[in-house]
N, C-alpha and C positions, 0 to 999 in steps of 0.2 A: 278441161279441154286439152292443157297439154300433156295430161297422164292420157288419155283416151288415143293421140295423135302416138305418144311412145309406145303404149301398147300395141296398136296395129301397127304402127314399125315392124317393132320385135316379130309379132304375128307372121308378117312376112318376111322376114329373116326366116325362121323357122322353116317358114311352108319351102321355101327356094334352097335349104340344108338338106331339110327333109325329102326332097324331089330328087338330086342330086346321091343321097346315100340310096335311096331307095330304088335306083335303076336297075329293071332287070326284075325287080319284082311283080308280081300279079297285083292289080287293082285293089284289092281286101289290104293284103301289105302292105302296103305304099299307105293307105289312109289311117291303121293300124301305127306304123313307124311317124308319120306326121301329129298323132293325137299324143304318143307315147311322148314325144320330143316338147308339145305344147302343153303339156298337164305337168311333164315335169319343173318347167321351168315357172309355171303361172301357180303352181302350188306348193314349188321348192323342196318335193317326196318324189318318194319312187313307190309311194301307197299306192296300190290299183284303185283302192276307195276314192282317194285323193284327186287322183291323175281322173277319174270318173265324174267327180263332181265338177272340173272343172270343165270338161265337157259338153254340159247343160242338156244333156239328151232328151228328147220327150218322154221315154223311155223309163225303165225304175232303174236306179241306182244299180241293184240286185244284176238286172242283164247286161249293163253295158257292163260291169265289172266279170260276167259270165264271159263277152264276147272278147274282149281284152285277153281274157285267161287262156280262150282258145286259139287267139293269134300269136301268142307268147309260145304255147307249143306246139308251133311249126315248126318242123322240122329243117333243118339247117339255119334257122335263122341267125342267130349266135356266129355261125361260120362265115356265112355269108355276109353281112355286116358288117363283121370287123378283116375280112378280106375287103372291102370296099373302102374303108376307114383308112386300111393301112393303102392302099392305091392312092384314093384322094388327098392322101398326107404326104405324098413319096416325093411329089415337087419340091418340099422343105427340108428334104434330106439328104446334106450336102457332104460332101466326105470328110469334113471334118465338124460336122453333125454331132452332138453328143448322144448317143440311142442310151435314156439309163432306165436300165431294167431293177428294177425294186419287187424282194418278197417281203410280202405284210400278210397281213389278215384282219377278219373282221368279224367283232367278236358279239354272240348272240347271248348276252345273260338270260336272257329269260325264254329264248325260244323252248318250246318240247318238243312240238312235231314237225319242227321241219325238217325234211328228208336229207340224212347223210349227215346232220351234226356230229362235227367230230373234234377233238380235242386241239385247242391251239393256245398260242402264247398270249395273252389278254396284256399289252403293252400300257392302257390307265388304268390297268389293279395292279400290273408288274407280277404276275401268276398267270395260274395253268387258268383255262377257260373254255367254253364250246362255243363254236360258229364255224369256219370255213378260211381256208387258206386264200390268199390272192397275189397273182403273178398281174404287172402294171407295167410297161414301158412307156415312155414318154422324150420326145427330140426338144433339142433344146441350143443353141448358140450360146457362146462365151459372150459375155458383156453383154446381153441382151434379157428382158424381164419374162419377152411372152415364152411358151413352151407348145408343144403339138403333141394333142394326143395322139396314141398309138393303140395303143390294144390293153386289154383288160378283161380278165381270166377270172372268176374266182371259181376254185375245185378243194373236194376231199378226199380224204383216203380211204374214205368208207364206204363210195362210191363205187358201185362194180365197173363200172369201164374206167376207174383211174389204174392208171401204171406207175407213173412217178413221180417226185418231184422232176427232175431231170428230164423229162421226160414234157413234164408239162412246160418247164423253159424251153427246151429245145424247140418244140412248135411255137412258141414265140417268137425267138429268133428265127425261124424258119418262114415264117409267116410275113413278117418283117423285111427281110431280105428279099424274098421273091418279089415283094412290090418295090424297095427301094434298088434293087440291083445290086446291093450286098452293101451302100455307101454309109457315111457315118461309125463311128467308132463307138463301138459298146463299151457301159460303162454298171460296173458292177460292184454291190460290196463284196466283203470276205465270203458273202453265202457260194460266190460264184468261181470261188478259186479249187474248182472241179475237178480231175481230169476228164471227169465225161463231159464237162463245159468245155473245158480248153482246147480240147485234140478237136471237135468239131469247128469249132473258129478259127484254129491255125487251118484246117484243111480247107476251108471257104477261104481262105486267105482275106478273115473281115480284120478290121484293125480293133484291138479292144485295149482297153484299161481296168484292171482289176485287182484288187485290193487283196494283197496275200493271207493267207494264214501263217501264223509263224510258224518256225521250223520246217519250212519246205527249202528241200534241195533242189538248186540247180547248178548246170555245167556252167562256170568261168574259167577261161582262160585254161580249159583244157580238164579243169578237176572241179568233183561234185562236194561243193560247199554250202553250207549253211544261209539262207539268206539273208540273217541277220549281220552272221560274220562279213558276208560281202558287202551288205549297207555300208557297215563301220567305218570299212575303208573308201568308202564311194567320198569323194568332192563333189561338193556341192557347189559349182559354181556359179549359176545363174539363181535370182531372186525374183520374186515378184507382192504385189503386196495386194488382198483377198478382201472382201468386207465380209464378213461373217455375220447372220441374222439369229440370235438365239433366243429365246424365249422373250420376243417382242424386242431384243435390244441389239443393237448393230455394234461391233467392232471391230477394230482394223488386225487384220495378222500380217505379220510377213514370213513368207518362207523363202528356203532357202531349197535348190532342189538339183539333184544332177541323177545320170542315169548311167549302166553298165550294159555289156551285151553280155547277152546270157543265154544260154538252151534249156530246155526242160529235157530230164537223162530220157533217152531213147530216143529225142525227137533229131532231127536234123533243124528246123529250124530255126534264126537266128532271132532273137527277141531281146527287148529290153529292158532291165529292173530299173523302176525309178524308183529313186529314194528323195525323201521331202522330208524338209528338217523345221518342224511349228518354231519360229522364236517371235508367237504373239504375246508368250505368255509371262 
């Protein structure tokens, strides 16, 4: 009785998510997006067989997986969606929001036909591999557990309408922005220390955080140096202390962190190096 009572909880959870992402859509859609959302959760896949069986349709297996197949490609659905996702998320995006954009990928060992397998980095064999790249952002607050999704991409480069990496971030952030009103600060690894990243987000005037490559120059205090060299001499005045989660075990860092102003050469803008000093270890 009380599985049956949380079940139809959830159920309606679902159907009132599902009503709400789905506005704007045509009747087929809407019931399409609602089945998609309760098949994935009641059968823990994103199997079309899976997300069908749960279903119970009178139906064969064989057509409701036919009809699924042909509401998946509708045309803008993808775009539309996750323009709705990032709207309905834009209230939780506060200007000092963490937006962290993460490139991964997801790796297909055993696919053969699926269309545009293309070479990528397979991070549990630590080797080359075939599947598909994936662009993911996600908002987030400091001392807080929960997080807000945001959008999520996966593309390849074997793909006739792909153009770029760069290119596929940018509509990210682009996408992002127009529903949050540019607010929250980006936050990116080394993948994002661009200048085709960078000049776009100083000209939005978004606030970001981004993790260098070494050996990039920039303008202090009038001359183009080394970033490292500028680190070295940075003070670190202010501390704070991290709990760090790593392979299921938690332990405390502290660092140590201070910041410089700094330009990137040609730009006019005034910007910040932080430099952060581990003495967890």
């Amino acid at each position: 009785m009380h599985y049956a009572k949380t079940a139809l909880k959830l159920r309606d959870q679902i159907l009132r998510f599902s009503g709400e992402l789905s506005v704007g859509f045509p009747k087929p859609a809407r019931r399409f997006i609602a089945e998609m959302l309760y098949g994935i959760q009641a059968r823990q896949s994103v199997r079309l067989t899976e997300i069908g069986r749960s279903l119970q349709e009178r139906v064969s297996l064989k057509k409701t997986e036919y009809r699924l197949c042909r509401q998946l490609r509708r045309p803008g659905l993808w775009e539309r969606l996750t323009a709705r996702i990032c709207r309905m998320a834009a209230a939780h995006i506060h200007d000092l929001t963490l937006v962290i954009l993460d490139l991964s990928d997801i790796s297909k060992k055993y696919a053969r036909k699926m269309k545009y397998l293309a070479g990528v980095h397979d991070g549990s064999e630590d080797g080359l591999g075939t599947g598909y790249w994936l662009v993911q952002v996600i908002g987030a607050e400091t001392g807080k557990h929960s997080v807000v999704p945001l959008y999520q991409r996966l593309y390849s480069q074997r793909s006739p309408d792909h153009q770029s990496e760069n290119v596929e971030i940018l509509t990210a952030i682009e996408t992002i922005n127009q529903a949050s009103g540019g607010r929250g600060v980006w936050v990116m690894d080394r993948g994002g220390d661009r200048d085709k990243l960078l000049f776009p987000l100083i000209k939005n005037n978004n606030k970001f955080l981004i993790r260098l490559n070494l050996r990039r120059h920039l303008i202090y205090q009038g001359r183009a140096l080394d970033d490292l060299e500028i680190a070295r001499e940075c003070p670190t005045l202010y501390q704070e202390t991290i709990i760090k989660e790593e392979g299921g075990q938690s332990r405390c860092l502290r660092l140590e962190f201070g910041l410089r102003p700094v330009k990137l050469p040609g730009r006019p803008e005034p910007l910040s190096l932080v430099v952060v000093n581990d003495l967890g270890n």
